[in-house]
N, C-alpha and C positions, 0 to 999 in steps of 0.2 A: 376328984377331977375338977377342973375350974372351967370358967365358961371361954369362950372365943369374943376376939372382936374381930371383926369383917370392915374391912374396905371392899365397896363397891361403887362403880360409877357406869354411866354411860357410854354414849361411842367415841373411842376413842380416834379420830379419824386421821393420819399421821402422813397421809398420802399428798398426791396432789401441791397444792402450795407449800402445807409443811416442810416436805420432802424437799423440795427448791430451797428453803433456808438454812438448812443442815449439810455436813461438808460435804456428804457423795450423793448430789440428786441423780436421780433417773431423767431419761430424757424427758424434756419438758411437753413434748406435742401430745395434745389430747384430741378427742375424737367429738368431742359436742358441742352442737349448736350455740351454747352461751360464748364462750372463749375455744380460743382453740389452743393456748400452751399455757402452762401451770402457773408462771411465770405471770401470766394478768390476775391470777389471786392473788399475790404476793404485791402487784400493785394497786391492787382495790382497797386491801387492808391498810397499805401506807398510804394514801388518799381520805381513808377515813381518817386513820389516828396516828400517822406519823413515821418515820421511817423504821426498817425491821433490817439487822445486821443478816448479815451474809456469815453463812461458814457456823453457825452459832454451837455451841457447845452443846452435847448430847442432853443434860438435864434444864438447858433455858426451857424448854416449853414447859417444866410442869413449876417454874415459878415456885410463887409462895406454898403450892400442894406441898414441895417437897419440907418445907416447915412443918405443915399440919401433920405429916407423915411424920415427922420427930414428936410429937407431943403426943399425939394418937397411938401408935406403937400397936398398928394393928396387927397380928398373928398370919393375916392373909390381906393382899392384894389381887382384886379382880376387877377384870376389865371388858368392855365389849370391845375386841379390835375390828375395827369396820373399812378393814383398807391390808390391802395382799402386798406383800413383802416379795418383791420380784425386780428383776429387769423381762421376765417377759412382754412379747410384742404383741400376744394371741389374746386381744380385748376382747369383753361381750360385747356384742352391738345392744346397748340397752341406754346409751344417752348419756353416763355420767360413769367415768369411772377411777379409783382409787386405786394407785399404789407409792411406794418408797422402797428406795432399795435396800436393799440388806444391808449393804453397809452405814446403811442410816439406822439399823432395827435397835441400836447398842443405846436407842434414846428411852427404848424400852426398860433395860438393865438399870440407866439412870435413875427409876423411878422403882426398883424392887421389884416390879410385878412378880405375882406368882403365877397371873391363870392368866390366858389370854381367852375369853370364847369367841368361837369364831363361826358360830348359826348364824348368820347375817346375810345381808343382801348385796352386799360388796365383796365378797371375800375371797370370791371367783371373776371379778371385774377382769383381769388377765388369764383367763380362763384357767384348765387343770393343773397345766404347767408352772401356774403362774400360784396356785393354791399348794401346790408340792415344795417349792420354792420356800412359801412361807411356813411349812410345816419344817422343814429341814432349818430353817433360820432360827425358827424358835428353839427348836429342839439343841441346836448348836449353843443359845443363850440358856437352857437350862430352864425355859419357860411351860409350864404344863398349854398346855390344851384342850378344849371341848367344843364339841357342836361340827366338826370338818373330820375328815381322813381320808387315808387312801385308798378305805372300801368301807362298807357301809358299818364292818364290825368296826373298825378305827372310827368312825365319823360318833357313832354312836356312845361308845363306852368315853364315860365321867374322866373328867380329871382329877385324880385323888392327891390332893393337899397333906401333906403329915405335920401335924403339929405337935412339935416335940413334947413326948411327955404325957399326950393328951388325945392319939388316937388320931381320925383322917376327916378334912373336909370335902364330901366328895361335890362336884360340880359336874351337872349335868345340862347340855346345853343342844337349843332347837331354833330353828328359824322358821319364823308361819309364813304360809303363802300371801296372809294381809298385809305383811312389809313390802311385797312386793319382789319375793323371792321369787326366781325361775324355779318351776315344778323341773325344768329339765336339770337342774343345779343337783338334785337330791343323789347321793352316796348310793351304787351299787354293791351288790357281792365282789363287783372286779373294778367296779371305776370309781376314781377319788369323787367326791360330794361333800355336800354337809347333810346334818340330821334334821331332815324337813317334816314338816308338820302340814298337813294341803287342812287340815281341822283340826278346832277347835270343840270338840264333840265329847261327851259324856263316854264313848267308845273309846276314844283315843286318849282321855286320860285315865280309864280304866288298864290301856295298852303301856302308858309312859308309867306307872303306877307299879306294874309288874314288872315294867324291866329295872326300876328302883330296886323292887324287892329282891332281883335276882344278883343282884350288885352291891347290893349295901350289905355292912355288916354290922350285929351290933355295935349303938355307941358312935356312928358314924353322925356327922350333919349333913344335911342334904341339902345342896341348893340347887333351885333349876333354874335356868338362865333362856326366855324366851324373846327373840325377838319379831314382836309383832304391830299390828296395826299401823297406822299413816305416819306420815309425819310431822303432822300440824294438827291440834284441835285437845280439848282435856278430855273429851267423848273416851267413854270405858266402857265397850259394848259387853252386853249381858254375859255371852261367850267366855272374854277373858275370865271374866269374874267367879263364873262358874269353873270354868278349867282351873281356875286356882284354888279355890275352896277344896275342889272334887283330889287335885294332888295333896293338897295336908291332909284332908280325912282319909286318902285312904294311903300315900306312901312317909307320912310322917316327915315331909319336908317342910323343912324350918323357912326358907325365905324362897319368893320368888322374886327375882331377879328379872324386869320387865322393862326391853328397849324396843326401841326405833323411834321413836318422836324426838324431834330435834331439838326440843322443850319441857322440861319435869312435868308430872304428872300429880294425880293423885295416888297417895300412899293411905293403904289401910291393914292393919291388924285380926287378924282371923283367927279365934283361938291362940291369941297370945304367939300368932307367925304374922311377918312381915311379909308384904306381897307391897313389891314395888311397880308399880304398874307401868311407868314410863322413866326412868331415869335421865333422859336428855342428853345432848351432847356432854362430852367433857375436854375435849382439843376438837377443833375445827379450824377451817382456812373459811369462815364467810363472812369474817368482817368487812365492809362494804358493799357486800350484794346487798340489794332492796328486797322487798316484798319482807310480809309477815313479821313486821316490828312488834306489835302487838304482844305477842310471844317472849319477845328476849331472850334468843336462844343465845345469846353474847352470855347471858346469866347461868351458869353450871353450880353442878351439887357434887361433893365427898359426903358419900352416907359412911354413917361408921356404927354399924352395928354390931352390939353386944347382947353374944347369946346365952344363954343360960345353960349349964349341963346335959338337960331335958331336953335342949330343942327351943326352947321359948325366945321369946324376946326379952331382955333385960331392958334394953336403951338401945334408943335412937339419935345420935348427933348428926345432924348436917353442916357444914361449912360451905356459905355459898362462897363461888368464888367466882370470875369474870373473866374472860378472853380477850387480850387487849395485845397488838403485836405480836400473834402466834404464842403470847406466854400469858400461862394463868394466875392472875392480880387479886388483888383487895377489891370490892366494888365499893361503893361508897354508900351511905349511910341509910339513903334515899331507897337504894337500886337493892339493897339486902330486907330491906322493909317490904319490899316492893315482893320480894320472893318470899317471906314469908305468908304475907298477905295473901297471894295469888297460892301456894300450896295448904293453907292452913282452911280456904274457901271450896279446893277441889276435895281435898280431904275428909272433911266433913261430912261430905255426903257419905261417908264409909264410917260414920263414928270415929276416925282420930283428930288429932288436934294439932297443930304447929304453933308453937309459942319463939319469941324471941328474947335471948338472952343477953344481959349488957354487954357480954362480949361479942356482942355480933353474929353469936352461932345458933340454930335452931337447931329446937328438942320435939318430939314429938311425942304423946300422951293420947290414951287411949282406957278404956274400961277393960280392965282385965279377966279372963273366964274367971268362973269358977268352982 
């Protein structure tokens, strides 16, 4: 058996302005305080960098990704989708909310995905309706799923990947109540939800641990896909840290897969597993808003992890890449320096390392068990 390489990124956010550039936007009127139709992100972004075509072709947004994606030749793509695939009208009142319609979802396809997870804090932004919606859309494009359903056993159970030849990656996927998830959002026995998490406690990964065990079978890779804490700051509370250690020791899960901050985080290696702690945006509509420049959430990451038979970590590639016109570019020379620097100083504190290569791509290195 040979090992896997993994694609994974961040939130993928396709709603909202995106959704206005693509040929069948949803109606534009939003419900919050900043703007009130989708239609003023789409002009804040050409305000900062210039004008953005109308009607754009399904694959424009993922730009140069879709090169790396030729060279990379990962086995699996995953994504965090952080935006509901609907024309529903039934919003949360919660201040900010995401979607694109279906007939826009085919930008997904563009781009290969395999998994979409969807424990997130958006994903019910057009409430139940508007979550079933996106579950039926995916399922029409042949996209797996995790972290949602349309009761709590759907919401719950992994998305299993089959890699031909080579046995299942399963993805298991949650949303913590530190992203700022509604507790009332959580999957019933009878009502669609996602699979929440209200803790981060030594209980409840003894709890997520055992429904691994009940679900995996030999041979399988595990990755859990959580999204949790703020969305600004490289702070890694004790919690996470623990919650992650406590799933490799005790359910043999190879990578955690860690969003909600709208900026990379720090990445560390735990017994020779990867535990991504914030992975950042990867499409967003917020070029031109202010606040929190600091961050550079304009600045996105392609991890491309390569696993070993066992579970381990073979390599780590990152490709940074940059949001410029609702499509992801090259950044320049300055602004990738700039990423590794700032992940190679959060890192650290967790013993890995981020180095840069003349090609412009970071590797990351670490001390290996043994």
């Amino acid at each position: 058996m040979r090992g896997h390489r993994l694609f994974l990124c961040g939130d993928v956010m396709t709603g909202r302005g995106i959704d206005q550039v693509l040929p069948h936007p949803c109606d534009p009127v939003l419900h919050e305080s900043y703007v009130e139709s989708a239609i003023d992100y789409v002009h804040l972004a050409e305000a900062a960098n210039g004008p953005i075509p109308r009607g754009v072709d399904p694959s424009y947004l993922w730009g140069v990704a879709l090169n790396e994606f030729d060279r990379m030749r990962p086995d699996a793509r995953i994504i965090n989708l952080e935006t509901s695939i609907t024309r529903s009208e039934d919003y949360a009142r919660k201040g900010i909310n995401y979607r694109m319609s279906p007939e826009n979802a085919d930008c997904l396809q563009a781009a290969a995905i395999d998994c979409c997870v969807l424990g997130n804090n958006h994903i019910l932004d057009w409430g139940r309706r508007g979550l079933l919606d996106t579950l039926a859309t995916l399922e029409h494009l042949k996209i797996k799923t995790a972290g949602a359903g349309r009761n709590f056993g759907e919401a719950s159970t992994p998305a299993a990947l089959d890699i031909v030849g080579d046995g299942r990656v399963l993805v298991f996927s949650f949303a913590s109540v530190t992203s700022g998830t509604p507790r009332s959002w959580a999957a019933t026995g009878e009502s669609p939800g996602i699979n929440l998490l209200t803790e981060l406690s030594e209980a409840d990964a003894v709890r997520v641990a055992a429904e691994i065990a009940r679900m995996a079978k030999p041979g399988d890779l595990i990755i859990v896909s959580v999204h949790w804490g703020p969305n600004w700051g490289y702070d890694i509370p004790p919690e996470q840290r623990r919650f992650a250690h406590a799933l490799i020791d005790k359910a043999n899960v190879s990578i955690i897969h860690g969003h909600s901050s709208h900026h990379p985080k720090a990445i560390e290696v735990y017994r020779d597993r990867l535990i991504l702690y914030g992975c950042g945006d990867f499409l967003n509509d917020y070029e031109g808003i202010r606040g929190y420049e600091q961050y550079r959430d304009d600045l996105v990451l392609m991890n491309f992890a390569d696993i070993e038979p066992a579970g381990t970590l073979a390599a780590l590639e990152i490709v940074p890449l940059q949001i410029r016109n609702f499509q992801l570019v090259r950044p320049s020379k300055q602004d990738i320096y700039w990423m590794q620097q700032t992940l190679d100083r959060e890192s650290r504190k967790f013993g890995a390392g981020v180095t840069l290569n003349p090609d412009g791509r970071l590797v990351v290195s670490w001390k290996r068990a043994t």
